[in-house]
C-alpha positions in Angstrom: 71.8 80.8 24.1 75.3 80.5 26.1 76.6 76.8 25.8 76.2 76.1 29.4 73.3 76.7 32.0 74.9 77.1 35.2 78.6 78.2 35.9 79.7 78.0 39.6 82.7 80.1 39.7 85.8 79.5 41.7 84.3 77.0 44.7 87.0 75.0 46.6 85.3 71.4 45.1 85.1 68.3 47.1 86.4 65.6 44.3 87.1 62.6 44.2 90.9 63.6 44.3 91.2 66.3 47.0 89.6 69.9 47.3 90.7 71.9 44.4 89.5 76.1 43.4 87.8 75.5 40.4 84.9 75.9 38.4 82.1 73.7 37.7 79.9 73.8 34.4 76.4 72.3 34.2 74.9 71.4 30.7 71.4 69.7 30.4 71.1 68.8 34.4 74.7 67.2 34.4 78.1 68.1 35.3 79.6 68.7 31.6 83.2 69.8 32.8 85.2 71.2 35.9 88.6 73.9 35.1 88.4 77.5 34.4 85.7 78.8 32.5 84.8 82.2 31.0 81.8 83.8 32.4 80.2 84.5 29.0 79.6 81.2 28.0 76.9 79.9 30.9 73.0 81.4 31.0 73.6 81.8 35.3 77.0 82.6 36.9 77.2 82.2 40.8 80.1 83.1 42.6 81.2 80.3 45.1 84.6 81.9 46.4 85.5 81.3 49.7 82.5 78.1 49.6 83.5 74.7 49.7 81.3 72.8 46.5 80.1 69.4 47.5 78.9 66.8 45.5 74.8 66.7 46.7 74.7 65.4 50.0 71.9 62.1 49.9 70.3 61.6 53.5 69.6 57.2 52.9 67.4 57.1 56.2 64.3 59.1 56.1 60.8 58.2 57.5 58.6 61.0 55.8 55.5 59.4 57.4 54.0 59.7 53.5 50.9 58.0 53.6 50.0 58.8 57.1 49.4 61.7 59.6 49.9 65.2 57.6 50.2 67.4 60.9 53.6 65.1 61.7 55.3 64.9 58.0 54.6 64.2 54.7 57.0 64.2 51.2 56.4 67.6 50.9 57.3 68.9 53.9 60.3 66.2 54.6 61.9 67.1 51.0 61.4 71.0 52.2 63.6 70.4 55.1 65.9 68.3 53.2 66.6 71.0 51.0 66.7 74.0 53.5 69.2 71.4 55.2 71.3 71.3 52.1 70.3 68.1 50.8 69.9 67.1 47.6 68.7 63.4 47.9 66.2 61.4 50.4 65.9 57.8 50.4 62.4 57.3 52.5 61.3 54.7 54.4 58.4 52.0 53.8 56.6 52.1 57.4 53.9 54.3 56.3 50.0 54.2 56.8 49.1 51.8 54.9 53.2 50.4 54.4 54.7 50.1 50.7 54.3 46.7 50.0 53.4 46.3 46.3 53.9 47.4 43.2 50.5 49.7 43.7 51.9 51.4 46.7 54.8 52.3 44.6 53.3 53.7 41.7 51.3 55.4 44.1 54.2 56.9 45.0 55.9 58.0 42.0 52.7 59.3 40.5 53.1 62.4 43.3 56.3 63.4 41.6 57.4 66.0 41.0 54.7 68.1 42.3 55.3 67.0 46.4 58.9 66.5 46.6 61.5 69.0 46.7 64.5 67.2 46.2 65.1 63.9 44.1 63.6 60.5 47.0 64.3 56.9 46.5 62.1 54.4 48.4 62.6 51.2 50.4 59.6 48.8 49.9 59.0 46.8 53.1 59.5 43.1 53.7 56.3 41.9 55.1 55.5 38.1 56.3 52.5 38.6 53.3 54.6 40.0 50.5 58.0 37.7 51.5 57.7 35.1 47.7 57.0 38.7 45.9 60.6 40.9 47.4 62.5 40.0 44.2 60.4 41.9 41.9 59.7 44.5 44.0 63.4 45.2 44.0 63.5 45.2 40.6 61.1 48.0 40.0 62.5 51.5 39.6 63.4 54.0 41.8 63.7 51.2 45.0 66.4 51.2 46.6 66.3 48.9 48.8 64.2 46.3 50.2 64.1 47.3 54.3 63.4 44.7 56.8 62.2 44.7 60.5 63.8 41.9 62.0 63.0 44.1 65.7 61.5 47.7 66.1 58.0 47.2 64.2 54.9 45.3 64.4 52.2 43.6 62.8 52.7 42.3 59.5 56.2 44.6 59.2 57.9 42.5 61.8 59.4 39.2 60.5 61.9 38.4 63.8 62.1 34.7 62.9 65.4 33.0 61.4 63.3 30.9 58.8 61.4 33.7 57.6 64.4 36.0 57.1 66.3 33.6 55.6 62.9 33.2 53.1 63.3 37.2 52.3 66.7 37.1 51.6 66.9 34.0 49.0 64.0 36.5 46.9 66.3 38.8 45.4 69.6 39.7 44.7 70.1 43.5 45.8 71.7 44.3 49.0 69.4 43.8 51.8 69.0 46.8 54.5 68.2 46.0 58.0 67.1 46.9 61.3 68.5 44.3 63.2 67.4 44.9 66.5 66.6 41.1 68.1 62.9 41.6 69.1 63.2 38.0 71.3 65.0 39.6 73.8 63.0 43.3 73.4 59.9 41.5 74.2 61.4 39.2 77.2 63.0 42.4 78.7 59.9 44.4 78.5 58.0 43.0 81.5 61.5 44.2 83.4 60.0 47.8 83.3 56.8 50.0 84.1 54.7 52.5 82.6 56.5 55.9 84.4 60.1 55.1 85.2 62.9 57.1 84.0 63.9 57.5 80.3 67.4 56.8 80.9 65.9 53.2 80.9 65.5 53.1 77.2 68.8 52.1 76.9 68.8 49.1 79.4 65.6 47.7 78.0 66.9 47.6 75.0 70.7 46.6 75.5 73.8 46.2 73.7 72.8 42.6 73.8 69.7 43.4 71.7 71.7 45.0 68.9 74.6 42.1 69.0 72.5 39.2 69.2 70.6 40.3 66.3 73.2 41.9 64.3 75.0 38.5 64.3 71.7 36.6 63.7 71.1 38.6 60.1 75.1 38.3 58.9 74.9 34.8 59.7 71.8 34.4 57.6 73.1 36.4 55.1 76.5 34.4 54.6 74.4 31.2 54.4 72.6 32.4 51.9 75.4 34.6 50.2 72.9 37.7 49.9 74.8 41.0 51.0 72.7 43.1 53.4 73.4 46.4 55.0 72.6 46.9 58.8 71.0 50.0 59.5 71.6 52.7 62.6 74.7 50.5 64.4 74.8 51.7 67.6 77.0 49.6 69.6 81.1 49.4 70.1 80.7 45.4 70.0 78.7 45.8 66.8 81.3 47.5 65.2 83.7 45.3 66.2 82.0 42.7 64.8 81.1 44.3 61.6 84.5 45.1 60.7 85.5 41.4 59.9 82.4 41.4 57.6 83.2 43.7 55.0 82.6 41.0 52.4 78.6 40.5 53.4 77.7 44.0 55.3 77.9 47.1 54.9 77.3 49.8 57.6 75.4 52.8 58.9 75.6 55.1 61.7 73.5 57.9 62.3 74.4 61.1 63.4 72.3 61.0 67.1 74.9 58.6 68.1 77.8 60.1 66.8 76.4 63.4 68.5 74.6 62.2 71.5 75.3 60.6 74.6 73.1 59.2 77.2 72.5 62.5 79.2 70.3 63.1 76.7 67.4 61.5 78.3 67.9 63.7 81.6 68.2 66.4 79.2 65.1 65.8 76.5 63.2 63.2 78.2 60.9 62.0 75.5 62.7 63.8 72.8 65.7 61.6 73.1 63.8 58.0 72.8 64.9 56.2 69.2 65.2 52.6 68.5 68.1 51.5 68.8 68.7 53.8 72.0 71.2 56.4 72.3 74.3 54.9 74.2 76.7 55.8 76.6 80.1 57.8 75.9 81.7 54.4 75.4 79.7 53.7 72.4 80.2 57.1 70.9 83.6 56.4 71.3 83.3 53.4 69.5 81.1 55.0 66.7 84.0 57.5 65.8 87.1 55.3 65.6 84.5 53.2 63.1 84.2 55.7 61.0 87.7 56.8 60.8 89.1 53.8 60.2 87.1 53.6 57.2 84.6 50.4 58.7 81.4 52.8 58.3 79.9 53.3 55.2 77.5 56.0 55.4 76.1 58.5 57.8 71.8 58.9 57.9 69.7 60.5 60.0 66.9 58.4 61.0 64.3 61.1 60.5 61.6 60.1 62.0 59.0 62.4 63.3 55.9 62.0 65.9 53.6 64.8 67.3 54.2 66.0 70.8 51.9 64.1 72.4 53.3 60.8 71.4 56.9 62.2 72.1 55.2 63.0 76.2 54.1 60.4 77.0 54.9 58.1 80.2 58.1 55.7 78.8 58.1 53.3 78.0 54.8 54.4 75.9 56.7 57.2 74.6 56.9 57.1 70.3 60.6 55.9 69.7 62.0 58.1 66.9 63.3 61.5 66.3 63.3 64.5 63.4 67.1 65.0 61.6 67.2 64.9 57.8 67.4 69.1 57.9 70.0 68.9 61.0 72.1 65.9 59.6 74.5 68.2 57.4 75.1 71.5 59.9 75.5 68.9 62.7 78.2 66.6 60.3 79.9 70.2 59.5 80.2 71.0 62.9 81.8 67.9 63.5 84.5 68.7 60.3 84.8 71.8 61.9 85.4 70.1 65.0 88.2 68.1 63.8 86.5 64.7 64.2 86.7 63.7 59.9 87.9 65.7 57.1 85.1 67.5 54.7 86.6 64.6 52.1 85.7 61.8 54.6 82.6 63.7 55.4 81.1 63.4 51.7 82.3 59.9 51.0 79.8 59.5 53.8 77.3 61.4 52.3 77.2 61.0 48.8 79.3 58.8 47.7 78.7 56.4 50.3 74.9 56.2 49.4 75.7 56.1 45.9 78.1 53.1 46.4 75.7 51.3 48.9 72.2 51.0 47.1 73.9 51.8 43.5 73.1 55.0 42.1 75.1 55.6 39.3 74.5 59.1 38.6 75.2 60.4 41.9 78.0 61.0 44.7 80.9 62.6 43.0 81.9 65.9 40.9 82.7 64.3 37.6 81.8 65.0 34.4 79.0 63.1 33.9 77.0 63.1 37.1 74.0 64.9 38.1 74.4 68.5 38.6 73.8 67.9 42.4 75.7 70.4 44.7 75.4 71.4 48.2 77.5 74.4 48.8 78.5 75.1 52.1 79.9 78.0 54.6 82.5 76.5 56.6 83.5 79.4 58.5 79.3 80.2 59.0 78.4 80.3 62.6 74.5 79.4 63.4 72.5 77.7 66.3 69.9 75.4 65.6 66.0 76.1 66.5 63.4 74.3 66.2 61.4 77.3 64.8 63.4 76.2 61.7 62.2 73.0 61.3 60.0 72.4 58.0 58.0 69.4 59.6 55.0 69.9 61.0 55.5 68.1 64.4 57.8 71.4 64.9 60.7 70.2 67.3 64.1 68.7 67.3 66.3 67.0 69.7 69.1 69.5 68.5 67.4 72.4 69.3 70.1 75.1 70.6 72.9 73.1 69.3 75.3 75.5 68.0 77.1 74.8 64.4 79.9 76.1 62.6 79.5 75.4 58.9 76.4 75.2 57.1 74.6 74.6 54.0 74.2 78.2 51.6 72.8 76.5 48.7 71.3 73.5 47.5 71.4 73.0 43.8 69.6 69.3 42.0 69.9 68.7 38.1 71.5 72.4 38.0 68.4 74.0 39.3 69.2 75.7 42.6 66.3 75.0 44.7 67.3 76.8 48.1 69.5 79.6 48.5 70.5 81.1 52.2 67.5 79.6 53.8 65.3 80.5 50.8 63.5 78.2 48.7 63.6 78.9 45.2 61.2 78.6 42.3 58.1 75.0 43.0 58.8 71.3 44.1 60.5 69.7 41.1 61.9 66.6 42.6 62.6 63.6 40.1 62.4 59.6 41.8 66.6 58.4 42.0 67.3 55.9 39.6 69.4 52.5 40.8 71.2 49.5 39.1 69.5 46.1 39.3 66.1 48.3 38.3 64.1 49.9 35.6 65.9 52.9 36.4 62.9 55.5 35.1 63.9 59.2 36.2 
């Protein structure tokens, strides 16, 4: 038996220090050394020269819909597009059918691993106005990553808008807090301003930059009375950003790759297909979203993968389904974008992995370093491809990005050392393992 499992041989490897050519060795599912290495001594040599090695790219915003409709998404198929999109890590979302409110739901959960899940999934449980005294030991249990709360785009028991409640969730626990901080007062007063049938383009007056603002100040305010940090999830405003960048002590940032990407013409474009909450914005905005990020105020990139059938995406706005598919899109779109000259590749994965590493704490991920999980996603820079949606893994079958042409894109995705797609292949059965995270039980 050779002394290592897995040899990747002469990549040019994202680190934390640069991109240098070496090799990469992978003992017992983690990295056990970078340099020069003889072929002999690993069981599997693959040649990576003229491929940049990444540490695995983690998409932290994923809705795989799992418990809910099957012929829209489910683990299975969300972690299959992951992985063809050259992800390594999901973190999913708690709005499910019933949500993820208890310790039950969870272990529900993680007793489907690793047979459904292709890649290794961390999950948000859901603040709910019933589970509110019970958010401190549900963040404690392992594999969350976050608690996730709807102060505005939800309903029902999900939606807790109100200052007093938030302010309840946040003194129950410890953890960073993640948010979607849309304020849901002015989305319901703005509502009557609009009828079943008119344009789209609307989506993005209804709910305004005022919407976002109001209720992004509303949660950092809460969260500095009660000294909890909190993360505000999908930004999508300039005066957001602005605003967030003198509160780098309490928040932490995400922007999503739609409105890095996307401008308002989408709605003429897509109709339907180009309704999310918060709205895509106007150039200004996107603007806005890229000086952000390189001037080091955003802290990681998601997709917002969130899928609905075709019918729910058709019909009249403002009835349309608000959300859109993206975790296997997110990393040929944020290639392009290197490619493009709008971030380095280095910039790019401190987005990516290490960003979502550093955010929710996951201390085996986000970096090659001796040490960490033997998570790569090896990529093509030079590879030319256009996106269609007869690619897409999830069953709703569509994508805003469809004909959206890339260059640079994922060859291999490799978790624990066990390469798990290979130029659009899948290899070998779902083995995905739950992420562990500090502050929790941490059980892989």
């Amino acid at each position: 038996m050779a002394e290592y499992e897995l040899l990747l041989k002469n990549g040019a490897c994202v680190t934390p220090h640069g991109i240098e050519t070496a090799d990469v060795v992978v003992k017992d599912g983690r990295i056990a050394g970078m340099g020069s290495f003889d072929a002999a001594l690993a069981d599997e040599v693959i040649d990576c020269s003229g491929l940049h090695v990444l540490p695995g790219l983690i998409d932290p915003h994923v809705h795989a819909r799992d418990p809910g409709d099957p012929s829209v998404e489910t683990l299975l198929t969300a972690t299959k597009g992951a992985v063809l999109g050259g992800l390594c890590g999901i973190f999913d979302m708690p709005n499910t059918v019933p949500p993820l409110l208890s310790v039950a739901d969870l272990d529900a959960k993680r007793a489907r691993m690793p047979e459904e899940t292709w890649c290794d999934v961390g999950f948000y449980v859901s603040a709910a106005r019933s589970n509110l005294d019970s958010l401190e030991e549900l963040e404690a249990q392992a594999n969350v990553c976050a608690v996730k709360l709807f102060a505005g785009g939800s309903r029902g028991d999900l939606l807790v808008e109100d200052d007093a409640s938030i302010e309840t969730a946040l003194r129950n626990g410890r953890r960073r807090m993640c948010f979607h901080a849309e304020d849901e007062y002015r989305v319901r007063e703005r509502k009557a301003l609009y009828a079943s049938g008119d344009p789209h383009r609307l989506h993005a007056e209804w709910r305004d930059v005022d919407c976002a603002m109001i209720g992004t100040r509303r949660i950092v305010g809460l969260a500095r009375k009660v000294g909890r940090p909190v993360h505000i999830l999908h930004v999508s405003t300039a005066e957001e950003l602005e605003y967030l960048s003198g509160c780098r002590d309490i928040a932490t940032v995400e922007l999503l790759v739609n409105h890095l990407t996307q401008t308002d013409e989408a709605y003429d474009r897509l109709g339907g297909y180009a309704v999310m909450n918060p709205p895509i914005r106007s150039e200004r905005h996107r603007e806005a979203a890229w000086a952000a990020l390189n001037s080091g105020a955003v802290d990681v990139i998601g997709s917002d993968h969130a899928p609905h059938s075709r019918e729910a995406k058709e019909k009249p706005w403002p009835d349309t389904a608000a959300g859109l598919t993206g975790v296997q899109t997110l990393a040929p779109i944020m290639l392009d974008h290197v490619n493009a000259g709008r971030l380095p590749l280095t910039r790019l994965v401190d987005l990516m992995s290490a960003g979502p590493a550093r955010v929710y704490g996951v201390p085996t991920k986000g970096r090659l370093a001796a040490g960490f999980d033997a998570d790569f996603t090896i990529v093509d820079m030079k590879k030319q491809r256009t996106i269609d949606s007869g690619w897409i893994a999830s069953p709703c079958g569509w994508t805003p990005f469809d004909g959206h042409s890339c260059t640079g894109w994922p060859r291999m995705t490799i978790i624990r050392g066990r390469t798990v797609m290979r130029d659009d292949e899948l290899q070998g059965a779902p083995a995905g393992k739950p992420v562990p995270f500090l502050g929790t039980g941490m059980t892989r």
